[in-house]
N, C-alpha and C positions, 0 to 999 in steps of 0.2 A: 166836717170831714168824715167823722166816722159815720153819720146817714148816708153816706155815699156809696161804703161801702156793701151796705146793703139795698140799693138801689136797684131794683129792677127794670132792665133796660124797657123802656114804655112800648118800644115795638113787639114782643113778644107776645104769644096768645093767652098769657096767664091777667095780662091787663089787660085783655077788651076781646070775646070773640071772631069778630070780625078787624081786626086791628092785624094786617099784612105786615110783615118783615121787609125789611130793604131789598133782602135775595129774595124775596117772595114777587115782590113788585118788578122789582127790573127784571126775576126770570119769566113772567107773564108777559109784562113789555115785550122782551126778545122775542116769544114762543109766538106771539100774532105777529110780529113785523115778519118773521121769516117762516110763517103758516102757508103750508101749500095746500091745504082743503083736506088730501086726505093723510092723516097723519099714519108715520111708520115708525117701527120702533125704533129705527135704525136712524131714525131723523134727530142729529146732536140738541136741537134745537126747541125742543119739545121740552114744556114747563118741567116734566118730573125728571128728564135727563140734566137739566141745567141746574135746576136744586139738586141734584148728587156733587157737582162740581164747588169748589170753593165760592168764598164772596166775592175775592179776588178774578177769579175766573168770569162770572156770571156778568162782574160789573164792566169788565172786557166785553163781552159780547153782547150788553146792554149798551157800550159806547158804540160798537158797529151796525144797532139796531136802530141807533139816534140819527148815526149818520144815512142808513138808506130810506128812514121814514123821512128827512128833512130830501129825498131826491125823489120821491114820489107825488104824482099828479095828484092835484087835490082833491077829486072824487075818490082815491084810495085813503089819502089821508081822513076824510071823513070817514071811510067807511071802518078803519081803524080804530079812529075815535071813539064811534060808535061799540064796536067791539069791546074797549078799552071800559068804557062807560059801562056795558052791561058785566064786566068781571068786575066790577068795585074799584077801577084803579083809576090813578088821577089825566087828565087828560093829557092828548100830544102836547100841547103848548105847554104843561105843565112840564112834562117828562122833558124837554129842552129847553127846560130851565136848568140853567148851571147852581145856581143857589139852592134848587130844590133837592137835587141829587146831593150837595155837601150837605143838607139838611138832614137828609134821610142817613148817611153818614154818621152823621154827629147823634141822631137820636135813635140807631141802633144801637150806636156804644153806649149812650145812656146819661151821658156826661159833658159836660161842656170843658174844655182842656187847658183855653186860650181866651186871651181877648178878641183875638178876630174872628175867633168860631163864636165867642157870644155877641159881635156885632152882626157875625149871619144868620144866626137864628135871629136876634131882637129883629132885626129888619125884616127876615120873611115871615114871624111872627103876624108884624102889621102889615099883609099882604093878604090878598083874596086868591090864594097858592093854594095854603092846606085846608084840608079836610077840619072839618070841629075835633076831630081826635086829635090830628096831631099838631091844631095849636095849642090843643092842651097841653100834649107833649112839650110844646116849645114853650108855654109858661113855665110849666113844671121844671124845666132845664133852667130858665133866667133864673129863677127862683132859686134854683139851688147853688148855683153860678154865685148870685148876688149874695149871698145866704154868708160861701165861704171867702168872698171878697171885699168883704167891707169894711 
C-alpha cells in the first residue's frame, strides 16, 4: 500500500522519453482524424488546442474521432494508419479497441482499483495490443495489484 503511494503513474515522460500520455495519444488520434491539410489556429481540433482542454474533454472528442474513422473508405483509413504509424501511436484497429482505451485509463492513473480492471489489463496484457512499453506498464500494475491482494 504505501509503494503505491509513491508510484509513478508509468505514462508520464519521467518513465521513458518517448512514452505518450492518454491525452497525448487520443489528442494526436483526434488531431489527424479531423486534419484538414492546412491547419489554422482557429481549428478546436489541433493536437496543442485539444491538450489545453481536460482528459475529460479530449476523451469526448477522441470518441467522435472513433466514430468518423470507423465511417471512412478504406483507402483513407490506411492512409490514417499510416499517419498514426509515423507519430508513434498505436494503430486504427488498436485505437477501436474498447479494452485498449480502459487500458490506457487504468495505466494513466497508475493503479489498478478493482478486480475487473485487473482482469482487463491481465487480458490485454496477453494480447499483441500494446506496445513493449506498455506491457510493461501492465506487468508492473498486475504486480502491484497482486502484491496488495493476496
Amino acid at each position: 500500500w504505501v509503494s503505491q503511494l509513491f508510484t509513478v503513474s508509468p505514462f508520464k515522460p519521467s518513465c521513458g522519453a518517448d512514452m505518450k500520455t492518454e491525452k497525448e495519444i487520443l489528442a494526436e488520434f483526434t488531431a489527424l482524424v479531423f486534419e484538414k491539410g492546412q491547419p489554422s489556429a482557429m481549428d478546436i481540433f489541433t493536437k496543442q488546442n485539444l491538450l489545453k482542454g481536460s482528459l475529460t474533454s479530449v476523451r469526448l472528442a477522441a470518441n467522435d474521432a472513433l466514430e468518423l474513422s470507423a465511417l471512412m473508405r478504406q483507402d483513407e483509413q490506411n492512409k490514417l494508419n499510416l499517419k498514426m504509424k509515423e507519430s508513434g501511436l498505436p494503430s486504427l484497429t488498436t485505437m477501436h479497441n474498447k479494452a485498449f482505451r480502459n487500458f490506457l485509463k487504468i495505466a494513466n492513473r497508475g493503479i489498478i482499483k478493482k478486480e475487473q480492471e485487473y482482469q482487463l489489463v491481465r487480458s490485454v496484457s496477453e494480447t499483441t495490443i500494446l506496445s513493449l512499453e506498455q506491457q510493461s506498464v501492465a506487468y508492473k500494475l498486475l504486480e502491484s495489484y497482486e502484491q496488495t491482494h493476496s
